[in-house]
MOPAC internal coordinates of N, CA, C and O (Angstrom, degrees):
PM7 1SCF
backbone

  N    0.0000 0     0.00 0     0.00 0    0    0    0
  C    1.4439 1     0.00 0     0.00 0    1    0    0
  C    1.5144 1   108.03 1     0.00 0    2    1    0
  O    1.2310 1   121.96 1   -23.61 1    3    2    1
  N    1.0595 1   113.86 1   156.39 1    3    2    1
  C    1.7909 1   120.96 1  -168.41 1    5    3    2
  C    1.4145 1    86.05 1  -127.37 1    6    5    3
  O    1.2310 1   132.37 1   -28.97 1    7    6    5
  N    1.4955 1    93.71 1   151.03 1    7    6    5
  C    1.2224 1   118.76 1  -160.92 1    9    7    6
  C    1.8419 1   136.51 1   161.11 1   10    9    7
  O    1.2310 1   111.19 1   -48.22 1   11   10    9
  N    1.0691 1   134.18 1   131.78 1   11   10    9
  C    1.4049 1   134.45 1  -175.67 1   13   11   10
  C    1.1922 1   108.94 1   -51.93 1   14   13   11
  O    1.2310 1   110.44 1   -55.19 1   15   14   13
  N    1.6237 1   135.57 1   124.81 1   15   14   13
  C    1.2585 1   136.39 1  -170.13 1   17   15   14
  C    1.7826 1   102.69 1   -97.62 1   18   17   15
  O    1.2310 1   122.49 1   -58.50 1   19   18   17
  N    1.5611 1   112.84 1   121.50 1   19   18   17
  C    1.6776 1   102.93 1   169.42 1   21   19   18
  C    1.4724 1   105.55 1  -149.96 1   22   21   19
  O    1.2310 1   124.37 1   -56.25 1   23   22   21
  N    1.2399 1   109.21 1   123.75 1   23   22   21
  C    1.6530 1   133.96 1  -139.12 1   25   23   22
  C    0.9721 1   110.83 1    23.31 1   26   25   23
  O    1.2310 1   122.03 1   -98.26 1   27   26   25
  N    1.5318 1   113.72 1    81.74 1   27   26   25
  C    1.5836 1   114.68 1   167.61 1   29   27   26
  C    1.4453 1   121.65 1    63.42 1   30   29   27
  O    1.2310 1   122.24 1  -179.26 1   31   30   29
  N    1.3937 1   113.32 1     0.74 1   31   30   29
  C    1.8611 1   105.17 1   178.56 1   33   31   30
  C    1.7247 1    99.35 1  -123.14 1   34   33   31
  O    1.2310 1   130.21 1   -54.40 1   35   34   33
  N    1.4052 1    97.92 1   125.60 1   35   34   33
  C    1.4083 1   117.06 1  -171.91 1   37   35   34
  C    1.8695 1   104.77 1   -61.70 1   38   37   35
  O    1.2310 1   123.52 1   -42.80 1   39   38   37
  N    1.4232 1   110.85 1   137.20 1   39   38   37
  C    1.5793 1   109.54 1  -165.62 1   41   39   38
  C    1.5566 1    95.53 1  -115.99 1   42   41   39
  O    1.2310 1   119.24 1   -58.38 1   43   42   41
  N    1.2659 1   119.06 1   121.62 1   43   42   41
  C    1.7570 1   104.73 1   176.49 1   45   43   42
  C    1.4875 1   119.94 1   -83.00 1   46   45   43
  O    1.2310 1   115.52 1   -32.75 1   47   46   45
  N    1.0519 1   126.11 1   147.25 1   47   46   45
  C    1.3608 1   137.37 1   172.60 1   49   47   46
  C    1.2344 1   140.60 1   -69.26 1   50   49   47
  O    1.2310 1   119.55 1   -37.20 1   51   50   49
  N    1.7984 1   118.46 1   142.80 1   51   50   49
  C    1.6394 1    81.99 1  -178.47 1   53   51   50
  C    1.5177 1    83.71 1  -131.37 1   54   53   51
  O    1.2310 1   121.71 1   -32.97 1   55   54   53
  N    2.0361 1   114.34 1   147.03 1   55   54   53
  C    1.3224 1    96.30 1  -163.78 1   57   55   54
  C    1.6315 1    86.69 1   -97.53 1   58   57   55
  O    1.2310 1   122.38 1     3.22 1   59   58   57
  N    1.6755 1   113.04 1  -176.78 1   59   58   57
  C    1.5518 1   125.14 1   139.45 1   61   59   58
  C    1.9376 1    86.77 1    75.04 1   62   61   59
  O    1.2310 1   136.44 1    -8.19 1   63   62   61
  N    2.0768 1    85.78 1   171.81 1   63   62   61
  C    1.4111 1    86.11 1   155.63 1   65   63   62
  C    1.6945 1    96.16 1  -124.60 1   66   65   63
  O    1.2310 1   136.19 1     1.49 1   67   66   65
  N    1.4687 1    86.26 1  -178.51 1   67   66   65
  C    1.7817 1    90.36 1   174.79 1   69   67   66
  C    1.7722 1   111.71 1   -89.77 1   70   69   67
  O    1.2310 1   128.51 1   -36.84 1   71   70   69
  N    0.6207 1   101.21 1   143.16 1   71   70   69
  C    2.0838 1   122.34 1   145.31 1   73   71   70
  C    0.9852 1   122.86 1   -89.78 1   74   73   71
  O    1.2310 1   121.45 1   -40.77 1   75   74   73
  N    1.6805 1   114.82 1   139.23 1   75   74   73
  C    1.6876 1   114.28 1  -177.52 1   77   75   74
  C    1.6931 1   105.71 1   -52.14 1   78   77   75
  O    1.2310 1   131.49 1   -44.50 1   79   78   77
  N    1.9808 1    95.43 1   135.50 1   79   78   77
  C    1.5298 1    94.65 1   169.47 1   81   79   78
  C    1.1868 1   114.13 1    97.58 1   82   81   79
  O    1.2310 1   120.06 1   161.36 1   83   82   81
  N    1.8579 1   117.49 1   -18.64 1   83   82   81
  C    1.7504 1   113.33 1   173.65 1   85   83   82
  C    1.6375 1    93.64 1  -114.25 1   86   85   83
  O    1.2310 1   126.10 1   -10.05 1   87   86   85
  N    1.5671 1   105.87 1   169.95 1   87   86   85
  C    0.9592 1   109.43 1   165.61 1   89   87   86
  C    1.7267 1   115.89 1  -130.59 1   90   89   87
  O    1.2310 1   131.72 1   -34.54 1   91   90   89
  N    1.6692 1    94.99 1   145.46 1   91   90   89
  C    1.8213 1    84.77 1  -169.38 1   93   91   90
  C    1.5521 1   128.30 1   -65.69 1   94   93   91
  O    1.2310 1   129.28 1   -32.60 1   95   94   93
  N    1.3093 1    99.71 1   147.40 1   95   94   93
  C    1.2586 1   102.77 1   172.85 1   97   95   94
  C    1.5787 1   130.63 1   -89.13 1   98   97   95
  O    1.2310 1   118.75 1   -23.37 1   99   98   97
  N    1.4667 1   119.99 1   156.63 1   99   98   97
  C    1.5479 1   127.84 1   178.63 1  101   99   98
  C    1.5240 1   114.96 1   -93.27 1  102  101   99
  O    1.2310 1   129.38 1  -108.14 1  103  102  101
  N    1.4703 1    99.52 1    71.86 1  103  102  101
  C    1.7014 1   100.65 1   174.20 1  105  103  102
  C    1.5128 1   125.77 1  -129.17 1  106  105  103
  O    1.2310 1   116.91 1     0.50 1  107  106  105
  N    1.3083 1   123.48 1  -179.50 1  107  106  105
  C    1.7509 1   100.12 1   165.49 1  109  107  106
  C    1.8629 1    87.49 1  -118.92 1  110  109  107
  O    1.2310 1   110.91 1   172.48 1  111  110  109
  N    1.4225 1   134.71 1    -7.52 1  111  110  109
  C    1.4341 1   113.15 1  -165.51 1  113  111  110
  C    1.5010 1   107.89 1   -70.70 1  114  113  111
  O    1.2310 1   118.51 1   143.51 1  115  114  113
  N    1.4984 1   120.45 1   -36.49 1  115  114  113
  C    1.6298 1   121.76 1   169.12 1  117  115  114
  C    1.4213 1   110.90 1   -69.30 1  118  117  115
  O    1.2310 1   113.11 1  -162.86 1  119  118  117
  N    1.0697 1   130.63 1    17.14 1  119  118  117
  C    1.5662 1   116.95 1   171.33 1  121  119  118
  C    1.6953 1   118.06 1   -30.38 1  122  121  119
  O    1.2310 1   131.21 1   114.85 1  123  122  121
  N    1.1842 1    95.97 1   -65.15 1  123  122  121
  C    1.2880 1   117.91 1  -158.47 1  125  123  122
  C    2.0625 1   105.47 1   -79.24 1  126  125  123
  O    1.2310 1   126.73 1  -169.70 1  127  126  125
  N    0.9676 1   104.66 1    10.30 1  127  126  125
  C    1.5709 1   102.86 1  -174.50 1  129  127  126
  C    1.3384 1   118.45 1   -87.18 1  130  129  127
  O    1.2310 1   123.09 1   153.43 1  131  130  129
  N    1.4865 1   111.69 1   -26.57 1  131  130  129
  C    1.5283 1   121.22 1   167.96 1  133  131  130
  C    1.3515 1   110.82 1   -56.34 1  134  133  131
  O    1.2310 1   115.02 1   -66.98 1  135  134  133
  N    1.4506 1   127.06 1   113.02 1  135  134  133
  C    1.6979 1   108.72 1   175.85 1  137  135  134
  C    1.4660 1    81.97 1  -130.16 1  138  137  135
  O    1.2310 1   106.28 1   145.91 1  139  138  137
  N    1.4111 1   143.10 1   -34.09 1  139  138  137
  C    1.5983 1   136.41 1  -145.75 1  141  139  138
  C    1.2018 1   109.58 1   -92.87 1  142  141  139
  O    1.2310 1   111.38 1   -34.39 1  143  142  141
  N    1.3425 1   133.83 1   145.61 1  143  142  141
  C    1.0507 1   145.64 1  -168.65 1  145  143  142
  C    1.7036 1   103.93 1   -79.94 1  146  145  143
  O    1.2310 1   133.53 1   140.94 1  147  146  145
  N    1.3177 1    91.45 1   -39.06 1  147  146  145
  C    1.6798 1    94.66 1  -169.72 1  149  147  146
  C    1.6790 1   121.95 1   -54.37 1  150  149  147
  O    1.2310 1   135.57 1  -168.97 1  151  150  149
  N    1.5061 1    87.46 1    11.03 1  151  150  149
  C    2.3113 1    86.12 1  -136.07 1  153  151  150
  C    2.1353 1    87.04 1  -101.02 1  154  153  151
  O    1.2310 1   117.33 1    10.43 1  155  154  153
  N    0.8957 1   122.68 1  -169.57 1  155  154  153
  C    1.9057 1   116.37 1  -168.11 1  157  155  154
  C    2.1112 1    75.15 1  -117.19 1  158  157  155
  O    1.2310 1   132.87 1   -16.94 1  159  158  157
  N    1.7730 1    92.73 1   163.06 1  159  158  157
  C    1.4878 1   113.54 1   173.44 1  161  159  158
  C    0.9324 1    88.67 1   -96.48 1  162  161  159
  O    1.2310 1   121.34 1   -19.78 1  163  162  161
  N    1.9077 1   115.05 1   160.22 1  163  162  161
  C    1.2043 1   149.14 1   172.01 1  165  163  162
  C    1.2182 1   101.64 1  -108.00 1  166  165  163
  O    1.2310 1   112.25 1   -59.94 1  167  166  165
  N    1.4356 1   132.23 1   120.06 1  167  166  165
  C    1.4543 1   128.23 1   161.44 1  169  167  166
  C    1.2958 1   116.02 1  -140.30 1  170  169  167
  O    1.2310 1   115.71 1   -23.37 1  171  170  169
  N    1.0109 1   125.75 1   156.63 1  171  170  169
  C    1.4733 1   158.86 1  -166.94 1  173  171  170
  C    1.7610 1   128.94 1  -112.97 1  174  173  171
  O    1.2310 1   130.98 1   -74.90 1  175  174  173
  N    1.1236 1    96.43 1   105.10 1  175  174  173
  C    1.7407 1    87.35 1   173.89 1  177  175  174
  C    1.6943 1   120.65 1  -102.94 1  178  177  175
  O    1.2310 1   123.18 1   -38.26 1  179  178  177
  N    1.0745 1   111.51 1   141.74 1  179  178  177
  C    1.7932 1   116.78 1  -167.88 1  181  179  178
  C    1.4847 1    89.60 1  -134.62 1  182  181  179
  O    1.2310 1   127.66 1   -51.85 1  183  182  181
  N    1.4622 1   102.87 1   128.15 1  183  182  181
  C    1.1351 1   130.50 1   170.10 1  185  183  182
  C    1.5036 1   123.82 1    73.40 1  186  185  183
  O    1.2310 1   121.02 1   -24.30 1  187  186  185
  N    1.3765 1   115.66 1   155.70 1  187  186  185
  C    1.7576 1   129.90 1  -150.23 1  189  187  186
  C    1.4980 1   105.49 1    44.33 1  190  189  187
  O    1.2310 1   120.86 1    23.61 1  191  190  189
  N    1.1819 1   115.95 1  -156.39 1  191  190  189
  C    1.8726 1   146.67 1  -169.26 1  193  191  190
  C    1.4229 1   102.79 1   -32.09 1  194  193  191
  O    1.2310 1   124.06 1   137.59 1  195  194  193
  N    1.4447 1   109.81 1   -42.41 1  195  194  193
  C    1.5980 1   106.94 1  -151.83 1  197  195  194
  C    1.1358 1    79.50 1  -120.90 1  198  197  195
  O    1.2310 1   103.46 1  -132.14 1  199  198  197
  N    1.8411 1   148.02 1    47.86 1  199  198  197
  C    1.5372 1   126.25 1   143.52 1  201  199  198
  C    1.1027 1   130.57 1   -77.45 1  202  201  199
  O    1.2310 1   119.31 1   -59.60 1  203  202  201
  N    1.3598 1   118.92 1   120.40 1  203  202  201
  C    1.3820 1   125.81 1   171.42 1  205  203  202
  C    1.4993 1   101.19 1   106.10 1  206  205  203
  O    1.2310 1   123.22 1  -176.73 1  207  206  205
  N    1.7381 1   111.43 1     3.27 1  207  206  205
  C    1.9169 1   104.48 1   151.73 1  209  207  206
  C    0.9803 1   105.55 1   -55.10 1  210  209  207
  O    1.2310 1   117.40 1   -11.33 1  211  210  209
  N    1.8009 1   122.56 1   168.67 1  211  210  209
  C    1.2941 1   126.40 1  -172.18 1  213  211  210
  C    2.0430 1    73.77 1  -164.70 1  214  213  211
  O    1.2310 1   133.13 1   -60.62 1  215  214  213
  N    1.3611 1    92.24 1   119.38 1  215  214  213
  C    1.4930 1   102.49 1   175.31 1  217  215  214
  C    1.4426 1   122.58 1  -131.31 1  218  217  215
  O    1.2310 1   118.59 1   -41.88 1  219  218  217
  N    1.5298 1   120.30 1   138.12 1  219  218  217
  C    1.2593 1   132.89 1  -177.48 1  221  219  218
  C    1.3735 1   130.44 1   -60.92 1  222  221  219
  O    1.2310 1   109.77 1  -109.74 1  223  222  221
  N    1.4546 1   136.80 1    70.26 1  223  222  221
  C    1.8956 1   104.30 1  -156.38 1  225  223  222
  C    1.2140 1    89.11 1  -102.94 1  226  225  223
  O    1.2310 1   127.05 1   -54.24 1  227  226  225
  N    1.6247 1   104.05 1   125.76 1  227  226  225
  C    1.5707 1   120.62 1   177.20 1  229  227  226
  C    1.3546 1    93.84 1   -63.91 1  230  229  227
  O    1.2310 1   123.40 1   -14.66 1  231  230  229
  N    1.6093 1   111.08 1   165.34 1  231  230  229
  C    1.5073 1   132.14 1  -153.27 1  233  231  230
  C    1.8446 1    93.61 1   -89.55 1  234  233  231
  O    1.2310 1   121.86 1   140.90 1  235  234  233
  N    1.2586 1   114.04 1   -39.10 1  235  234  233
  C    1.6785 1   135.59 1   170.12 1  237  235  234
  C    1.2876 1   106.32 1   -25.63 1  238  237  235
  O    1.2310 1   123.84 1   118.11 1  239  238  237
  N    1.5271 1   110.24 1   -61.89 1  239  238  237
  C    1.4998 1   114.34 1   178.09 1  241  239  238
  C    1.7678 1   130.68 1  -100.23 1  242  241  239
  O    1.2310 1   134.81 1  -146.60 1  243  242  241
  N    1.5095 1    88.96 1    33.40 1  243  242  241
  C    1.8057 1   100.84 1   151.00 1  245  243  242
  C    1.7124 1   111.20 1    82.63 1  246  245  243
  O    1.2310 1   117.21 1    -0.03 1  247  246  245
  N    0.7000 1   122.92 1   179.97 1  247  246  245
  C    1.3296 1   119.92 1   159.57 1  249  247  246
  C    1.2578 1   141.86 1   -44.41 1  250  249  247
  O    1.2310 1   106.62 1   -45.07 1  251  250  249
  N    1.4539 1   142.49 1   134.93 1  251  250  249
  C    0.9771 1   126.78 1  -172.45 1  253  251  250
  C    1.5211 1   128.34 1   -79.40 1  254  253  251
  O    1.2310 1   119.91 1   -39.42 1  255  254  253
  N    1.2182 1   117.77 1   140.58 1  255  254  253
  C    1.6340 1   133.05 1  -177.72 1  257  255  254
  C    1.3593 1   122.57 1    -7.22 1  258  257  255
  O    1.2310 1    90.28 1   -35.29 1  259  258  257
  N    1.5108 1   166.88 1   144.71 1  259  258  257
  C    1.3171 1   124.35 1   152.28 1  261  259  258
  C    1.1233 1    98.82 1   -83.46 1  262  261  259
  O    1.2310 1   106.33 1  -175.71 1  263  262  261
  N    1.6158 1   143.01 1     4.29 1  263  262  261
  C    1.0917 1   116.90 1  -164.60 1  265  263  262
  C    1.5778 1   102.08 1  -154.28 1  266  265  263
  O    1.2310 1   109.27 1   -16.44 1  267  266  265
  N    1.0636 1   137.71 1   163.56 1  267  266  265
  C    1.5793 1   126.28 1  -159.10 1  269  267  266
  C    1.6320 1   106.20 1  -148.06 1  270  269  267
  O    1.2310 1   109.35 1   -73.67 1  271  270  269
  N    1.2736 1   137.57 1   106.33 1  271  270  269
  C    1.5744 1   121.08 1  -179.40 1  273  271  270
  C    1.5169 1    98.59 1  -104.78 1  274  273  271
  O    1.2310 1   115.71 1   -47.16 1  275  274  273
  N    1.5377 1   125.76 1   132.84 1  275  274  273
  C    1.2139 1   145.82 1   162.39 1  277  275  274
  C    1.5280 1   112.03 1   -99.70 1  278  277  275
  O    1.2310 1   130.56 1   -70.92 1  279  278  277
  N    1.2425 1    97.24 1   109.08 1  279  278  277
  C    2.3509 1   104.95 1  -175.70 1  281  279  278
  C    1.7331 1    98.21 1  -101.46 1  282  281  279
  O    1.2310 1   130.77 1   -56.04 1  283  282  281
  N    0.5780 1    96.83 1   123.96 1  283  282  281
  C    1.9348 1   113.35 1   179.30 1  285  283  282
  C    1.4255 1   107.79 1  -107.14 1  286  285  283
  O    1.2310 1   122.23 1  -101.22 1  287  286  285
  N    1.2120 1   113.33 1    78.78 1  287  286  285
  C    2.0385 1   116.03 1   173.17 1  289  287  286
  C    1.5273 1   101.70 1   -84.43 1  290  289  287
  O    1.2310 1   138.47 1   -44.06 1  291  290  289
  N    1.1497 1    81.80 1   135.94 1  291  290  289
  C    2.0059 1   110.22 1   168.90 1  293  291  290
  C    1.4712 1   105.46 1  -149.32 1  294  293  291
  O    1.2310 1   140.14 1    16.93 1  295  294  293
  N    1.4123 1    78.54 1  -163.07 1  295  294  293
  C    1.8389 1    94.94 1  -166.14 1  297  295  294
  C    1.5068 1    96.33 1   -76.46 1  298  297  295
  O    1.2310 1   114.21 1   174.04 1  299  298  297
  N    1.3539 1   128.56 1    -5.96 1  299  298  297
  C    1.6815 1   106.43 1   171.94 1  301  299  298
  C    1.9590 1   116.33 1  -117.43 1  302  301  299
  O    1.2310 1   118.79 1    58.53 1  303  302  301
  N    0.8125 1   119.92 1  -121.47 1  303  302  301
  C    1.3357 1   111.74 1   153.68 1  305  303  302
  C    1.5384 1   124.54 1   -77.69 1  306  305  303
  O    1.2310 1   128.31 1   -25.50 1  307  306  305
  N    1.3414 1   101.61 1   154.50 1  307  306  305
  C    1.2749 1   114.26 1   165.30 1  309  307  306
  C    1.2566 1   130.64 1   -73.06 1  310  309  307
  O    1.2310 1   120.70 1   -50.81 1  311  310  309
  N    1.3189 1   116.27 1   129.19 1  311  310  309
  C    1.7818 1   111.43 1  -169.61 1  313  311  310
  C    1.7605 1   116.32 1  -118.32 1  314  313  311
  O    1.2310 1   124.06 1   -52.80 1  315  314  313
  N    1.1924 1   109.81 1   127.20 1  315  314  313
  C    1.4725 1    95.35 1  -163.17 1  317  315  314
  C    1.6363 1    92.70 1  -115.39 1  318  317  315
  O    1.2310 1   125.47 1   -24.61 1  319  318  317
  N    1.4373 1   107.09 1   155.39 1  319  318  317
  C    1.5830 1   132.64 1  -166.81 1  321  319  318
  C    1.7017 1   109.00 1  -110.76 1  322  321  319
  O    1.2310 1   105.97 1   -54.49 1  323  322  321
  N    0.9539 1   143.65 1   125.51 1  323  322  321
  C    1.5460 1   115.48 1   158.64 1  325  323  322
  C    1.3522 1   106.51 1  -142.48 1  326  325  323
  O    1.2310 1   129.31 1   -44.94 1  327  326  325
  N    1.3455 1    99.67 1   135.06 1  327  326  325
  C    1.7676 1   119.88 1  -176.80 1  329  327  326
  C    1.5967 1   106.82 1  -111.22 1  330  329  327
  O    1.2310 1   137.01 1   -35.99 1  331  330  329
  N    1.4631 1    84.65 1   144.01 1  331  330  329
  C    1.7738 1   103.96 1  -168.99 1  333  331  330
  C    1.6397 1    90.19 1  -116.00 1  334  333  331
  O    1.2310 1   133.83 1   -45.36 1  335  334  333
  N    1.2299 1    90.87 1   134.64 1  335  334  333
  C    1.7113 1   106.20 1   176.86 1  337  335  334
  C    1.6636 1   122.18 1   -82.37 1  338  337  335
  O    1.2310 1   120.72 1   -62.00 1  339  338  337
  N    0.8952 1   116.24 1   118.00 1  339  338  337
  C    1.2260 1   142.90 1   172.00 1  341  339  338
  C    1.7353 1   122.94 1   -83.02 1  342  341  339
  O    1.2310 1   121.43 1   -98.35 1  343  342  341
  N    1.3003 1   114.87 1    81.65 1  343  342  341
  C    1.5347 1   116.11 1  -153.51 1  345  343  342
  C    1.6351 1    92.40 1   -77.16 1  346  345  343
  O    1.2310 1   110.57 1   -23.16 1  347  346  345
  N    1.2285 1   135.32 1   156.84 1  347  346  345
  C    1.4474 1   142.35 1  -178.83 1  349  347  346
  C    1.4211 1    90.38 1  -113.41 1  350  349  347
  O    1.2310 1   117.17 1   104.54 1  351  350  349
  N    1.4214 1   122.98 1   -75.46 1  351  350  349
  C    1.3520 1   150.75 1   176.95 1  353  351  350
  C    0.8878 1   154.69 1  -125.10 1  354  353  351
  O    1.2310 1   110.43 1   -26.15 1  355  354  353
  N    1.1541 1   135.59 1   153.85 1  355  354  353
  C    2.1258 1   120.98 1  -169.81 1  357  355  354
  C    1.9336 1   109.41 1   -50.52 1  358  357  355
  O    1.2310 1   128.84 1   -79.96 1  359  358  357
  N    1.4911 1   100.58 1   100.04 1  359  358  357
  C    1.1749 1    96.81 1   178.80 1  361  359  358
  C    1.6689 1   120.92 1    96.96 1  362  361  359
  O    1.2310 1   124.58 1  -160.92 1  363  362  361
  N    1.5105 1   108.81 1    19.08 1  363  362  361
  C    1.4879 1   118.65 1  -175.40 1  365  363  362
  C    1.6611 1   101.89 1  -155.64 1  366  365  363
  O    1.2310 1   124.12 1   -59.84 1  367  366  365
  N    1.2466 1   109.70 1   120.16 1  367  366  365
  C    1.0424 1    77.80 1   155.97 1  369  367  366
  C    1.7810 1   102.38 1  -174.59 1  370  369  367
  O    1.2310 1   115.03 1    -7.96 1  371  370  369
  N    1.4143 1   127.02 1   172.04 1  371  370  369
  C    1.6835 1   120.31 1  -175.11 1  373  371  370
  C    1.2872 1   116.94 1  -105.62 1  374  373  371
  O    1.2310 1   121.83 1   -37.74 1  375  374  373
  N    1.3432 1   114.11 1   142.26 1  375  374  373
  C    1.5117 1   134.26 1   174.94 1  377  375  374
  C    1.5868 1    98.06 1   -82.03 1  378  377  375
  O    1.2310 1   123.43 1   -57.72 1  379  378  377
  N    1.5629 1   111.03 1   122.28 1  379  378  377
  C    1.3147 1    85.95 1   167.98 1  381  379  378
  C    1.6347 1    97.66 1  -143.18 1  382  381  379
  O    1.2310 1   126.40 1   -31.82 1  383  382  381
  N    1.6692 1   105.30 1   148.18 1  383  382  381
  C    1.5235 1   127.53 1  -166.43 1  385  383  382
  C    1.5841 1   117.31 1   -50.78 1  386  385  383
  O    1.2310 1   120.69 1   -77.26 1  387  386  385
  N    1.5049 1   116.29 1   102.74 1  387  386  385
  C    1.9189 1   132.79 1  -174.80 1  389  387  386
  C    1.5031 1    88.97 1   -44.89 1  390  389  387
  O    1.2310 1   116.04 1   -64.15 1  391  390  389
  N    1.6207 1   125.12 1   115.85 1  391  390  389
  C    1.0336 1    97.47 1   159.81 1  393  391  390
  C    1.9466 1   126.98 1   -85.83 1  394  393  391
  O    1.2310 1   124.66 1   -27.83 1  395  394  393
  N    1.3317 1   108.65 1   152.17 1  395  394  393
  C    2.0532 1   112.81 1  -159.50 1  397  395  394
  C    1.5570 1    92.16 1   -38.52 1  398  397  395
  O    1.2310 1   135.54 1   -35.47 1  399  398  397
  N    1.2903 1    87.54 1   144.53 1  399  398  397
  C    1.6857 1   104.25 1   148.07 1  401  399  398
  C    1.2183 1   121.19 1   -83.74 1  402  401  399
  O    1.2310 1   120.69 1   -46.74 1  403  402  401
  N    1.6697 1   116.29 1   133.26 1  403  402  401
  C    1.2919 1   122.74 1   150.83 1  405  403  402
  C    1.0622 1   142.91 1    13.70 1  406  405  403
  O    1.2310 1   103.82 1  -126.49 1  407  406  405
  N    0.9168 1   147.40 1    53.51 1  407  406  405
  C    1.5270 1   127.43 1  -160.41 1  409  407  406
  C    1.7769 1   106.68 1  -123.65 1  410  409  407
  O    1.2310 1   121.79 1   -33.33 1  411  410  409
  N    1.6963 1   114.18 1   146.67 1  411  410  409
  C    1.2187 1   111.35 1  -158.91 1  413  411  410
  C    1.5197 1   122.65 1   -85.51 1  414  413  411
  O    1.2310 1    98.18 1   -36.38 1  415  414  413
  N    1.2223 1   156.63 1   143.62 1  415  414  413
  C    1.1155 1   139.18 1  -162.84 1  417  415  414
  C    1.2184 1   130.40 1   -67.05 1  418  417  415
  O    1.2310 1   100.10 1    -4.24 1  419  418  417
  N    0.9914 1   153.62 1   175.76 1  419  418  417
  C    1.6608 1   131.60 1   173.05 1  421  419  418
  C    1.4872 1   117.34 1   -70.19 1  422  421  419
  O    1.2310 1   125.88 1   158.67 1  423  422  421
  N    1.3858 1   106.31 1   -21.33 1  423  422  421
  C    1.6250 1   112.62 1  -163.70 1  425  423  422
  C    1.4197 1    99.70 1   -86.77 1  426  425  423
  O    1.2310 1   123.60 1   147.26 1  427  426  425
  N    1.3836 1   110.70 1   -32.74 1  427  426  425
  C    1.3620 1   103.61 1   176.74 1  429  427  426
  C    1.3174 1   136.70 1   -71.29 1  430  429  427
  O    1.2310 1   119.04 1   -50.85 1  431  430  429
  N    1.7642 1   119.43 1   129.15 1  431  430  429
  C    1.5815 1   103.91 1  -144.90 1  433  431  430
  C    2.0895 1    88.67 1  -116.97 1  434  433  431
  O    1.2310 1   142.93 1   -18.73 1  435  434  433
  N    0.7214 1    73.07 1   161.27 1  435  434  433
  C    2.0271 1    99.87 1  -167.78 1  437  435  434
  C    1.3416 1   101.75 1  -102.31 1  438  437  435
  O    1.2310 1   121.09 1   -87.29 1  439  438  437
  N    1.8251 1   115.52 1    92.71 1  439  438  437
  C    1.4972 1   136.04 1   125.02 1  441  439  438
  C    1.7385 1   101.51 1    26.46 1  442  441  439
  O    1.2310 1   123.13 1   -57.73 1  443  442  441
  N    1.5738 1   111.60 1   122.27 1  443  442  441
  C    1.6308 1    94.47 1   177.80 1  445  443  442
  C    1.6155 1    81.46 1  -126.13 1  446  445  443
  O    1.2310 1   120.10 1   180.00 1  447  446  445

């Protein structure tokens, strides 16, 4: 598989953007073909709930996010995801999974 290497785990690509009516392709030789503003982003999410979405953002609604929160309600708590974008190229680019912050346990008690 081809792909951007970052610490050792292979990242797949997404080339170009789309136009109404095509759908994008998985290459690196079109990298560089996206130049128009007019045209929708290709993006990619890697890792948790939404790995291996691959989403359309029409050109209409601007640039894409730098930052993305996914809330997952069920029957217990709610768990939220958030991916920071990782641009490859004009018009490509990957969401990839915040990993949690820190946070201290309950038992653990705080130095006065």
């Amino acid at each position: 598989m081809s792909g951007h290497l970052t610490i050792g785990v292979p990242r797949p690509t997404l080339v170009g953007r789309r136009t109404s009516g095509r759908r994008p392709e998985l290459s690196e030789e079109n990298a560089a073909a996206a130049t128009s503003d007019t045209e929708d982003s290709v993006l990619l999410f890697v890792g948790g709930p939404l790995d291996g979405r691959v989403q359309i953002r029409e050109a209409r609604h601007g640039e894409p996010l730098p930052t993305v929160t996914h809330v997952h309600l069920h029957g217990g708590p709610k768990v939220v995801h958030r991916y920071d974008l990782e641009p490859l190229s004009d018009g490509v680019g990957v969401y990839n999974l915040r990993r949690p912050a820190r946070r201290p346990a309950h038992d653990e008690s705080v130095a006065d």
